[in-house]
MARTOR-284529 format. One line per field, with one value per atom (N, C-alpha, C): residue in one letter; atom name; x, z, y. Coordinates in Angstrom, 1 decimal. Example, Ala and Ser with C-alpha at 12.3 -4.5 7.8 and 13.67 -1.06 7.14 Angstrom:
% MARTOR-284529
residu <- c(A, A, A, S, S, S)
atome <- c(N, CA, C, N, CA, C)
u <- c(13.2, 12.3, 13.2, 12.8, 13.7, 12.9)
w <- c(7.8, 7.8, 7.8, 7.1, 7.1, 7.9)
v <- c(-5.7, -4.5, -3.3, -2.2, -1.1, 0.0)
//
This chain:
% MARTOR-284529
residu <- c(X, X, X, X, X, X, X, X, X, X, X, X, X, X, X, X, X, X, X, X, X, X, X, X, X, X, X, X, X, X, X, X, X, X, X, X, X, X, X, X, X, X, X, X, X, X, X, X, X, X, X, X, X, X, X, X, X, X, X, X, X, X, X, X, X, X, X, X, X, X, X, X, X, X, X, X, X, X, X, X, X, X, X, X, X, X, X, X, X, X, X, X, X, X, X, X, X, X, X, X, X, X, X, X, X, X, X, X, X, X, X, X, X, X, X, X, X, X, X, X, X, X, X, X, X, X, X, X, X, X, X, X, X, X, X, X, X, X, X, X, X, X, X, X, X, X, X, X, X, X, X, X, X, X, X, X, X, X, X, X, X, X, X, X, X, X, X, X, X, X, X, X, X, X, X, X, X, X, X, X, X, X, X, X, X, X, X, X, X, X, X, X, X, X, X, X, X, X, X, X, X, X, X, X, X, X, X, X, X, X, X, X, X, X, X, X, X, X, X, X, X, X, X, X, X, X, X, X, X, X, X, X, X, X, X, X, X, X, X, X, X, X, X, X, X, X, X, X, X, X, X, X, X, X, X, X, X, X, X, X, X, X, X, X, X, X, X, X, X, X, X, X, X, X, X, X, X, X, X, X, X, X, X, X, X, X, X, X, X, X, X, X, X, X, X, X, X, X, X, X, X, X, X, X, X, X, X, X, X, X, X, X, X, X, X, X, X, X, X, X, X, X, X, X, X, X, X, X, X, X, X, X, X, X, X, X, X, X, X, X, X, X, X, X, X, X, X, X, X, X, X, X, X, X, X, X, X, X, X, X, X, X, X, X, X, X, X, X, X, X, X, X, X, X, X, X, X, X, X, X, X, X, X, X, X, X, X, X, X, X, X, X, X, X, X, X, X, X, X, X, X, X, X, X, X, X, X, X, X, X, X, X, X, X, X, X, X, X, X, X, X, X, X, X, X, X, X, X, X, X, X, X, X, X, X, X, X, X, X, X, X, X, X, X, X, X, X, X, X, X, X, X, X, X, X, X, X, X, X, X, X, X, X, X, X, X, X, X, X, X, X, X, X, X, X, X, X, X, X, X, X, X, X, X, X, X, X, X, X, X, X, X, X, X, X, X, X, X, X, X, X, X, X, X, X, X, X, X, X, X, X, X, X, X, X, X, X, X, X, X, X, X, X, X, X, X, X, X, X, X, X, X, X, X, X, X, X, X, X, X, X, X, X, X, X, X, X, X, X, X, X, X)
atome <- c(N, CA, C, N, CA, C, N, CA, C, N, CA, C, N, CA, C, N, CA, C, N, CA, C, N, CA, C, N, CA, C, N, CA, C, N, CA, C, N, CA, C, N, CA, C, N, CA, C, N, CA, C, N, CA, C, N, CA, C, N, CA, C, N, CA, C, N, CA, C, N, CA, C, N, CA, C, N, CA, C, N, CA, C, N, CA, C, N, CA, C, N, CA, C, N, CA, C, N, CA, C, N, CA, C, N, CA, C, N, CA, C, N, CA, C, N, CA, C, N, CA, C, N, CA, C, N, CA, C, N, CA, C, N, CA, C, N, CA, C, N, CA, C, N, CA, C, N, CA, C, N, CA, C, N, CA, C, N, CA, C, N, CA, C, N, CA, C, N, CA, C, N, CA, C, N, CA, C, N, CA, C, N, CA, C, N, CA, C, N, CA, C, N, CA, C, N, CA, C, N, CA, C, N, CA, C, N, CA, C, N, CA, C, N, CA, C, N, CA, C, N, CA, C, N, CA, C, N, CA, C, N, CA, C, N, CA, C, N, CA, C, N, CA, C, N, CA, C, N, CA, C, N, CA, C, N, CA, C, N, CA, C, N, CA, C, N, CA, C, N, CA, C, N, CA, C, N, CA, C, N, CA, C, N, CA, C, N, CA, C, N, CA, C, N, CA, C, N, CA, C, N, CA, C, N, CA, C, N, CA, C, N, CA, C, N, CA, C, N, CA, C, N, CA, C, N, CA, C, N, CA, C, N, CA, C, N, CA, C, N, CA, C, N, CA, C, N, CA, C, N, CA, C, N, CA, C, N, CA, C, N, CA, C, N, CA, C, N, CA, C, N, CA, C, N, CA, C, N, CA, C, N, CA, C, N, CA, C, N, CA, C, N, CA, C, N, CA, C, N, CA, C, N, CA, C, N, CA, C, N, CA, C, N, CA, C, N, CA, C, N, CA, C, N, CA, C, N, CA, C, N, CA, C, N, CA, C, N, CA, C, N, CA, C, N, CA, C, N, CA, C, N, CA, C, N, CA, C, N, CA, C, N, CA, C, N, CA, C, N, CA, C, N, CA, C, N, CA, C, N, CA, C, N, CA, C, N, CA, C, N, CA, C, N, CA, C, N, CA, C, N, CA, C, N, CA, C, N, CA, C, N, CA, C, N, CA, C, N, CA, C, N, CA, C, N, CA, C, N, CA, C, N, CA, C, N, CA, C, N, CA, C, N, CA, C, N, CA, C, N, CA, C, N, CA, C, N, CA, C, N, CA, C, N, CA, C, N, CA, C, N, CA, C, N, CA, C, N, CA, C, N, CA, C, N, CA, C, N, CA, C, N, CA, C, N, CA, C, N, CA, C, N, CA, C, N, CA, C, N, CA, C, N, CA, C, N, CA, C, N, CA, C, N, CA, C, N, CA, C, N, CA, C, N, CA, C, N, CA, C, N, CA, C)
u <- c(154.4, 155.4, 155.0, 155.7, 155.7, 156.2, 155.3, 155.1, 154.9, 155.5, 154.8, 154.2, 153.0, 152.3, 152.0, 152.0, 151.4, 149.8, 149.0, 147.2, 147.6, 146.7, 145.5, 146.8, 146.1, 147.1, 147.0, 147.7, 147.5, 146.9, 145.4, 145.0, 146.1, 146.9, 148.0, 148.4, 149.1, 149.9, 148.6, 147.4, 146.7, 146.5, 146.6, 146.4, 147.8, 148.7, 150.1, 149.8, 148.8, 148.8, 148.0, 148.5, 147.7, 147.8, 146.6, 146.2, 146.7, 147.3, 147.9, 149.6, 149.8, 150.5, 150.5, 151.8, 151.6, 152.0, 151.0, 151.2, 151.3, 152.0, 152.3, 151.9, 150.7, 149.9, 150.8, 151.2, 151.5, 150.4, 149.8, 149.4, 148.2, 146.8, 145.7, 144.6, 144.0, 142.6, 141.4, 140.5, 139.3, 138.2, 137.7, 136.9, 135.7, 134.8, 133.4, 132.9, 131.7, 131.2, 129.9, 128.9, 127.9, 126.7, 126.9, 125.7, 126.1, 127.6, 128.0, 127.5, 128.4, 127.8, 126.4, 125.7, 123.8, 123.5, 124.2, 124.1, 124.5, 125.2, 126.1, 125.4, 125.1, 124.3, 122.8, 122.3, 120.8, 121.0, 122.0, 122.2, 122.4, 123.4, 123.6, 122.1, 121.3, 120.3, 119.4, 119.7, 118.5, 119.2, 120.5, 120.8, 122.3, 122.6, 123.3, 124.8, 125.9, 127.0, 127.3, 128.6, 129.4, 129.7, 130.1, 131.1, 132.6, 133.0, 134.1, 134.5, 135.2, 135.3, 136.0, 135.3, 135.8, 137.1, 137.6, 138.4, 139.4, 139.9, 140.9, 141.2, 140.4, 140.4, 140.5, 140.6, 140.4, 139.7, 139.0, 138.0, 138.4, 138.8, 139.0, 137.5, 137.4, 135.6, 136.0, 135.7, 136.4, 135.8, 135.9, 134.9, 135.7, 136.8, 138.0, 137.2, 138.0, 137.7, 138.3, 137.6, 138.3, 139.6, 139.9, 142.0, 142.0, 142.8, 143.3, 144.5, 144.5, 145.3, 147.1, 147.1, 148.4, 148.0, 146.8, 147.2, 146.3, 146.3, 145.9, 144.2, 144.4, 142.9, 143.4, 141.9, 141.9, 142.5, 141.5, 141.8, 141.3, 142.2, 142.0, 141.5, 140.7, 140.8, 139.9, 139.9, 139.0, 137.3, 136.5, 135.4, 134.6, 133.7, 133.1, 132.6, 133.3, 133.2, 131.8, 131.3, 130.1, 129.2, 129.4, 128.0, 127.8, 129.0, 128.9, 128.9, 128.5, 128.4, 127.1, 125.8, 125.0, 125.1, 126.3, 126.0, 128.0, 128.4, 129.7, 129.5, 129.0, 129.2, 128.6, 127.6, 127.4, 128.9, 129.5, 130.9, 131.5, 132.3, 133.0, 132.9, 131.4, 131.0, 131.6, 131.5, 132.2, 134.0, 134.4, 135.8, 136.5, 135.8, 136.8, 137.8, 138.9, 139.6, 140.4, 139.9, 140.9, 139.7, 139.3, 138.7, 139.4, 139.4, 140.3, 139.1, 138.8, 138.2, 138.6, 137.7, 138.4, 136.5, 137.2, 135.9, 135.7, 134.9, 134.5, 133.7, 133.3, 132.8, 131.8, 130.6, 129.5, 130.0, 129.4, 129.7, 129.5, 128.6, 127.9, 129.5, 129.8, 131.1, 132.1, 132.2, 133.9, 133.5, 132.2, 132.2, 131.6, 131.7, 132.0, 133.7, 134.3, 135.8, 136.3, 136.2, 136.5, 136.4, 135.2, 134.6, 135.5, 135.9, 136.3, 137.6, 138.4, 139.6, 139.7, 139.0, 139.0, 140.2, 140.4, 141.3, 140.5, 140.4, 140.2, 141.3, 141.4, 143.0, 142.2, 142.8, 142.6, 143.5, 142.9, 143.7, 143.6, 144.9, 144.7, 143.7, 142.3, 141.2, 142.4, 141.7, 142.4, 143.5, 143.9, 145.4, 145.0, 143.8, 143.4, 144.3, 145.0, 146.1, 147.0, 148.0, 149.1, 148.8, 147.6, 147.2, 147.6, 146.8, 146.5, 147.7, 148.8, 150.1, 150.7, 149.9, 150.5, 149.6, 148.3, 147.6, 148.4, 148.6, 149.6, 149.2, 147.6, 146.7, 145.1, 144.3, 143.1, 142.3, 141.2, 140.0, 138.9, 138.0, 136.7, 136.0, 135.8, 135.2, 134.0, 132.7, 131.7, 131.1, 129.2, 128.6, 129.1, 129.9, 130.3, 129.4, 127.7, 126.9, 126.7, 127.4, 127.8, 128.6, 129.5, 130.0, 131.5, 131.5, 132.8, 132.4, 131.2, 131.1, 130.9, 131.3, 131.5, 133.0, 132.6, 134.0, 135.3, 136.0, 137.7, 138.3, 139.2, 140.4, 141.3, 142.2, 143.6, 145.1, 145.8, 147.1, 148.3, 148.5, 148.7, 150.3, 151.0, 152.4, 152.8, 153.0, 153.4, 152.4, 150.8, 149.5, 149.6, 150.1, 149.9, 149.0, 148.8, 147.4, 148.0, 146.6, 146.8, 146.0, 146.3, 145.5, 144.6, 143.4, 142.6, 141.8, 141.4, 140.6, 141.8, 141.7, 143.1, 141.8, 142.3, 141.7, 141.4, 141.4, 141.2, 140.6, 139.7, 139.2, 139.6, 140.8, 141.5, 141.3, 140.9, 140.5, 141.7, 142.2, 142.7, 141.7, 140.9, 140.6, 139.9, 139.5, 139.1, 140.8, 141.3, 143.0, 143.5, 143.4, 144.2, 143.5, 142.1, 141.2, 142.0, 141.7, 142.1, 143.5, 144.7, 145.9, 146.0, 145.7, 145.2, 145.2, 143.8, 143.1, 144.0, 144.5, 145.8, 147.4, 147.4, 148.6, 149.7, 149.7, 150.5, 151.0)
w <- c(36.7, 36.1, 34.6, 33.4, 32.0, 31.5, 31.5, 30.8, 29.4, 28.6, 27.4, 27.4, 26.3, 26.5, 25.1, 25.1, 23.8, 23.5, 22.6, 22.3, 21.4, 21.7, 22.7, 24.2, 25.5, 26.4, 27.1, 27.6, 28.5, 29.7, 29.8, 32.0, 32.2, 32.3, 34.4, 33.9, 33.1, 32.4, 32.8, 32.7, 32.5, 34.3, 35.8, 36.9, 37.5, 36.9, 37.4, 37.1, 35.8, 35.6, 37.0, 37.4, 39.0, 38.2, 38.9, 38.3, 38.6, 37.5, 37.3, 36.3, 36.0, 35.1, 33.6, 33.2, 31.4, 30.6, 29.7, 28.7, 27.6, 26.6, 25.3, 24.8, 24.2, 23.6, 22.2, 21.6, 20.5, 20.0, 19.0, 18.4, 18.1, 18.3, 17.9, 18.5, 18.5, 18.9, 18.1, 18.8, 17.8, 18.5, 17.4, 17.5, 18.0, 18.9, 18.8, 19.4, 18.7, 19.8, 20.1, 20.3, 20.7, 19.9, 18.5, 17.9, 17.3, 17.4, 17.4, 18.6, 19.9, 21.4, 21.0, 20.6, 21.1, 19.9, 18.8, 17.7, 18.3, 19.0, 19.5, 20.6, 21.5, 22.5, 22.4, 21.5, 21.1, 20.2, 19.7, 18.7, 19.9, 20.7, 22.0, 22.2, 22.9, 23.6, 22.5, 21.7, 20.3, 19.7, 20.7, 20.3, 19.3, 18.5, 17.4, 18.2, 17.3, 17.6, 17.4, 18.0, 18.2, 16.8, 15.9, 14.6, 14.9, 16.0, 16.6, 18.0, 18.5, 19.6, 20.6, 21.4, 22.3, 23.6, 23.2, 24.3, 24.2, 25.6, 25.7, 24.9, 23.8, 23.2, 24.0, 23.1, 23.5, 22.8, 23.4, 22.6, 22.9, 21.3, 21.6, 21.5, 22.4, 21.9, 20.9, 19.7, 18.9, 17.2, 17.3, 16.1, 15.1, 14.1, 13.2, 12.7, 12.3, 10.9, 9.5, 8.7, 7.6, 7.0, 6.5, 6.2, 5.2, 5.5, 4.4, 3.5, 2.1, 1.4, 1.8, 1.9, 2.3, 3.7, 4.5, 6.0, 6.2, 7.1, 7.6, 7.8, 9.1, 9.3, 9.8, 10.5, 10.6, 11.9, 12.4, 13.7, 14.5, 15.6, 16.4, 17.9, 18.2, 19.9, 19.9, 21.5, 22.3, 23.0, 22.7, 23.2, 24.5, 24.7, 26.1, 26.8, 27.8, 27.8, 28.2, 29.1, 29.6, 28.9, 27.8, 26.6, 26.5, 26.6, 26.8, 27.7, 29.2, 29.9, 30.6, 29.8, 29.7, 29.1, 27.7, 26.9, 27.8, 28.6, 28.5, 29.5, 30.6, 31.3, 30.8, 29.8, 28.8, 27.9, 27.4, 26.7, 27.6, 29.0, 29.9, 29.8, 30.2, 30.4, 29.1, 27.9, 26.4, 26.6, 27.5, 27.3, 27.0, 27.2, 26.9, 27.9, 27.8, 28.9, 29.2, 28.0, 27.9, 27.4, 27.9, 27.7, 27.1, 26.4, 25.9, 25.9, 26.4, 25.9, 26.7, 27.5, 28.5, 29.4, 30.5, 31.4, 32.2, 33.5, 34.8, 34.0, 34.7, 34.5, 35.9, 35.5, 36.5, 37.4, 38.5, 39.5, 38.8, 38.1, 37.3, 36.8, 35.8, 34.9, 36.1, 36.8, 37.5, 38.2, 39.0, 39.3, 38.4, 37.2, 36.2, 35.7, 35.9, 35.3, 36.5, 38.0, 38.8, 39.0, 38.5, 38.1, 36.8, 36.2, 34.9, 34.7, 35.4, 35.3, 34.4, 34.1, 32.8, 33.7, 32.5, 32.7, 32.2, 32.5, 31.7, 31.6, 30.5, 29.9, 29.6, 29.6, 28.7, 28.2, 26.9, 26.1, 26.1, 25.7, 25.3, 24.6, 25.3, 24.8, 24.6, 23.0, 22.4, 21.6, 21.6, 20.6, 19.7, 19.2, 18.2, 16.7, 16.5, 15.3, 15.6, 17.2, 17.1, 17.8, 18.1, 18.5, 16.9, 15.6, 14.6, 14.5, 14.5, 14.0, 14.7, 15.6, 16.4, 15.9, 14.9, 14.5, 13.0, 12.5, 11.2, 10.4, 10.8, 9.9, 10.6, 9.6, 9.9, 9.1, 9.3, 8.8, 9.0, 8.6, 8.8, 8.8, 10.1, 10.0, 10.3, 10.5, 11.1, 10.8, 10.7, 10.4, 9.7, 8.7, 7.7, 7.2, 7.6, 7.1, 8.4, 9.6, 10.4, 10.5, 9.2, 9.2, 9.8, 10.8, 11.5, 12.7, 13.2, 14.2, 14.4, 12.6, 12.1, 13.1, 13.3, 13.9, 13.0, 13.9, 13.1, 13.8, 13.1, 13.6, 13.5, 14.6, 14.4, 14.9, 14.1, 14.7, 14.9, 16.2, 16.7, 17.3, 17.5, 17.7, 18.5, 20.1, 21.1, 21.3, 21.4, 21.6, 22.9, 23.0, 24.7, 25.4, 27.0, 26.9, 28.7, 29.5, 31.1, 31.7, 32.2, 33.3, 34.6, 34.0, 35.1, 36.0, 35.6, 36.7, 36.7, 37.1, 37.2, 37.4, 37.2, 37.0, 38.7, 39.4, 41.0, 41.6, 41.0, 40.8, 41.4, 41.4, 41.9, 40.8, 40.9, 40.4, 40.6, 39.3, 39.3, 39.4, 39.1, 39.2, 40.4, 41.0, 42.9, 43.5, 43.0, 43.8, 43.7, 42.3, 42.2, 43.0, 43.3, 43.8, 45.2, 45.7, 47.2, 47.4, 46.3, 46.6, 46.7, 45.8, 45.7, 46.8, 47.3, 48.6, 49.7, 49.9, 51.1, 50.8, 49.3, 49.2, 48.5, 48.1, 47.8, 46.2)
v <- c(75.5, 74.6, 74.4, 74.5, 74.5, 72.3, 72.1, 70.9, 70.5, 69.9, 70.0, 68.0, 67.6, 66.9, 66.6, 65.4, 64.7, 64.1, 64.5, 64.4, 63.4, 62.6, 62.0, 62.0, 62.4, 62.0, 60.5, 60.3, 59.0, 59.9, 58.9, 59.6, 59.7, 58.5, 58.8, 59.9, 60.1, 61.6, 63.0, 62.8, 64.0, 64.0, 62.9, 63.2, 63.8, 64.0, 65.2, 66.4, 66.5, 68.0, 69.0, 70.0, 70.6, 72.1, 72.6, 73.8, 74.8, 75.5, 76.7, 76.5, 75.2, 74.5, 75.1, 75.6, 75.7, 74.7, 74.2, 73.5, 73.7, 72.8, 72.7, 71.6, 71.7, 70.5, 70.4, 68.9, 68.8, 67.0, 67.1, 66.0, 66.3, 65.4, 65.5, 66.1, 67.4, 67.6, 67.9, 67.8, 68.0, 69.9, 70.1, 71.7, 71.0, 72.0, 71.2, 72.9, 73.4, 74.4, 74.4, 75.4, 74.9, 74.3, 74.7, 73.9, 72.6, 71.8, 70.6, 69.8, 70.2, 69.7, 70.0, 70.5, 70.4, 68.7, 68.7, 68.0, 66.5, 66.6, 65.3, 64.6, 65.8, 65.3, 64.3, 65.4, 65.0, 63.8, 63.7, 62.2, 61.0, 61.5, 60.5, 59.8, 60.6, 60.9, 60.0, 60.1, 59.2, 58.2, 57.9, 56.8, 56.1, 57.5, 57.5, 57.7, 57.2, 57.1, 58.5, 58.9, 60.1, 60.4, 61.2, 61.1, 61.4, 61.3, 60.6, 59.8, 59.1, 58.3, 59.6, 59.5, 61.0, 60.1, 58.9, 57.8, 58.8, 59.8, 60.2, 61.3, 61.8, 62.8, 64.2, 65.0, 66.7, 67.4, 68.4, 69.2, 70.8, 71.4, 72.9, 73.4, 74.1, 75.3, 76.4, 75.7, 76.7, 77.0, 78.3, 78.2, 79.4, 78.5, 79.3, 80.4, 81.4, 82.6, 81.8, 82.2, 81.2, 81.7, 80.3, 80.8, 81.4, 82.5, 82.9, 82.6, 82.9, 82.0, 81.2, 80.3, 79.8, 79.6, 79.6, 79.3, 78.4, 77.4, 76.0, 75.7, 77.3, 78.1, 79.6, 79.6, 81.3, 81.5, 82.9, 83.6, 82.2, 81.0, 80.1, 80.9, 81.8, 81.6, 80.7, 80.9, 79.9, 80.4, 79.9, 80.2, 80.5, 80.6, 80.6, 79.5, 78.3, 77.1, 77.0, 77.6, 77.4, 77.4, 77.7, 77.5, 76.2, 75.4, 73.7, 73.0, 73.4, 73.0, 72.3, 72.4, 71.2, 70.5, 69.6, 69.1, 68.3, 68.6, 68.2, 67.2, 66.8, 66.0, 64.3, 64.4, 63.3, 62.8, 64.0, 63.9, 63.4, 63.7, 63.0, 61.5, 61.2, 60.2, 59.0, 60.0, 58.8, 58.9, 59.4, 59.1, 60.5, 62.2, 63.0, 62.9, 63.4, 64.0, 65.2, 66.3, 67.5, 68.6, 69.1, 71.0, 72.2, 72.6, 73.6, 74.8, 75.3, 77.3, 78.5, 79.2, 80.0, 80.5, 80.5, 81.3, 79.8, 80.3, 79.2, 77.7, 77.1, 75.6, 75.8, 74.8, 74.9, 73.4, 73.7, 72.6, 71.0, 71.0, 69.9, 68.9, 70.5, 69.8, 69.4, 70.4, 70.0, 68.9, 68.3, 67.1, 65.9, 66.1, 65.0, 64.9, 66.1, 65.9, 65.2, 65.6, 64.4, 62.8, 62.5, 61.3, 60.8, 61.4, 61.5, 60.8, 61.9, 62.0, 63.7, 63.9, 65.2, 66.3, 67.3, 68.3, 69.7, 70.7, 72.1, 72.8, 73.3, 73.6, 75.6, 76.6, 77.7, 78.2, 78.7, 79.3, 80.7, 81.3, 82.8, 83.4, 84.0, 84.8, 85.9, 86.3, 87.5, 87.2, 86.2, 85.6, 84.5, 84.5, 83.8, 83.4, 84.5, 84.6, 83.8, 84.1, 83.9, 82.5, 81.9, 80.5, 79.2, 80.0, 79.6, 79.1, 79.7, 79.7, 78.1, 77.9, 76.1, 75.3, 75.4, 74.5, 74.2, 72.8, 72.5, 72.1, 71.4, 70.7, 70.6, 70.9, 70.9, 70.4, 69.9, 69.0, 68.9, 69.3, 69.5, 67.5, 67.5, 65.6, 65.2, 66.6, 66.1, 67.4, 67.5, 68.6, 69.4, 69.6, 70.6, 71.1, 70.7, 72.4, 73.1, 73.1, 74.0, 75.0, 75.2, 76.2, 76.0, 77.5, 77.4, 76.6, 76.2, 75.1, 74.0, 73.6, 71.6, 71.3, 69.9, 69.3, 69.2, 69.7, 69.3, 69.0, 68.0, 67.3, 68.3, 68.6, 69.5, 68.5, 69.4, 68.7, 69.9, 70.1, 71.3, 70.8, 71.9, 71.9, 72.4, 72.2, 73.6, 74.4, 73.8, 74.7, 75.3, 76.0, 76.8, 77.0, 76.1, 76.4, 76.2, 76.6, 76.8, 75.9, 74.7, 74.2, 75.3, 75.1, 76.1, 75.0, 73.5, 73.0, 71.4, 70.9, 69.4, 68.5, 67.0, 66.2, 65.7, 66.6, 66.2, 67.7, 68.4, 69.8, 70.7, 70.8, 72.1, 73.7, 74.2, 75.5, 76.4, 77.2, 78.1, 79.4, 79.4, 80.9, 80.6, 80.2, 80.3, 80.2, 79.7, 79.7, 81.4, 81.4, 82.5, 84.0, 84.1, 85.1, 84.9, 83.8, 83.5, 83.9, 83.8, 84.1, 85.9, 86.3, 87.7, 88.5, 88.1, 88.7, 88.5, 87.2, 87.2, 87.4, 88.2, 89.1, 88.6, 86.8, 86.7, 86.3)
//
């Protein structure tokens, strides 16, 4: 079913979404990839505040190509979520509620997104360009001697993206295997 959705979401709005749903993200998210999450974590862990409030937020795993002239940012795909998947269930815990990268989640995460309320969203691996094209504003707001893995605020328009895990851990890619194998 093709939904479109407004960032930051409201939870109740994010426990209708059920896996295998397409979405159209329009409003605010933020970039984070793995040497941010290790950065955020370990600040957690020592005490120091987030350099953003993660209440309801969303996190793309994402680490742009730089823009070239006239464009917002670069090549946008999506990353390998699991690289964040020791540092995400601490994040849950401050209030995320939306995952954006692509590839499985460890038992850990999906039963903190339950706890959560959280969502795992993926995006098109391999359409990093024609992704860019829904991002309208970007902002580097955190670690900027990280490179392409400093945090940014985005403000995206029609972000296309696939509920793969729902806020009540329903898995598309164990759904979709199982539909397969029994044919349909």
């Amino acid at each position: 079913m093709e939904k479109h959705l407004n960032v930051p979401a409201d939870p109740k709005q994010l426990t209708q979404l059920e896996a295998g749903d397409y979405v159209y993200l329009t409003g605010t998210i933020y970039t984070a990839r793995d040497a941010a999450h290790k950065r955020m974590y370990d600040g957690l862990n020592q005490g120091e505040a987030l350099p953003v409030d993660l209440k309801d937020q969303f996190v793309y795993y994402l680490g742009p190509t730089p823009a070239k002239e006239g464009q917002v940012i670069g090549s946008a795909g999506p990353t390998t979520s699991s690289r964040m998947d020791k540092y995400t269930p601490l994040l849950l815990d401050k209030g995320l509620k939306g995952m954006i990268g692509k590839g499985k989640r460890s038992p850990e995460v999906i039963d903190s997104m339950i706890k959560n309320g959280a969502v795992y969203f993926a995006a098109v691996g391999g359409a990093g360009a024609l992704l860019s094209k829904c991002i309208k504003e970007s902002e580097v707001i955190a670690y900027d001697d990280l490179g392409t893995e400093a945090v940014r605020k985005l403000r995206v328009e029609n972000f296309p993206v696939i509920v793969v895990i729902d806020s009540k851990g329903r898995n598309l890619y164990e759904t979709a295997v199982n539909d397969f194998k029994n044919g349909k």
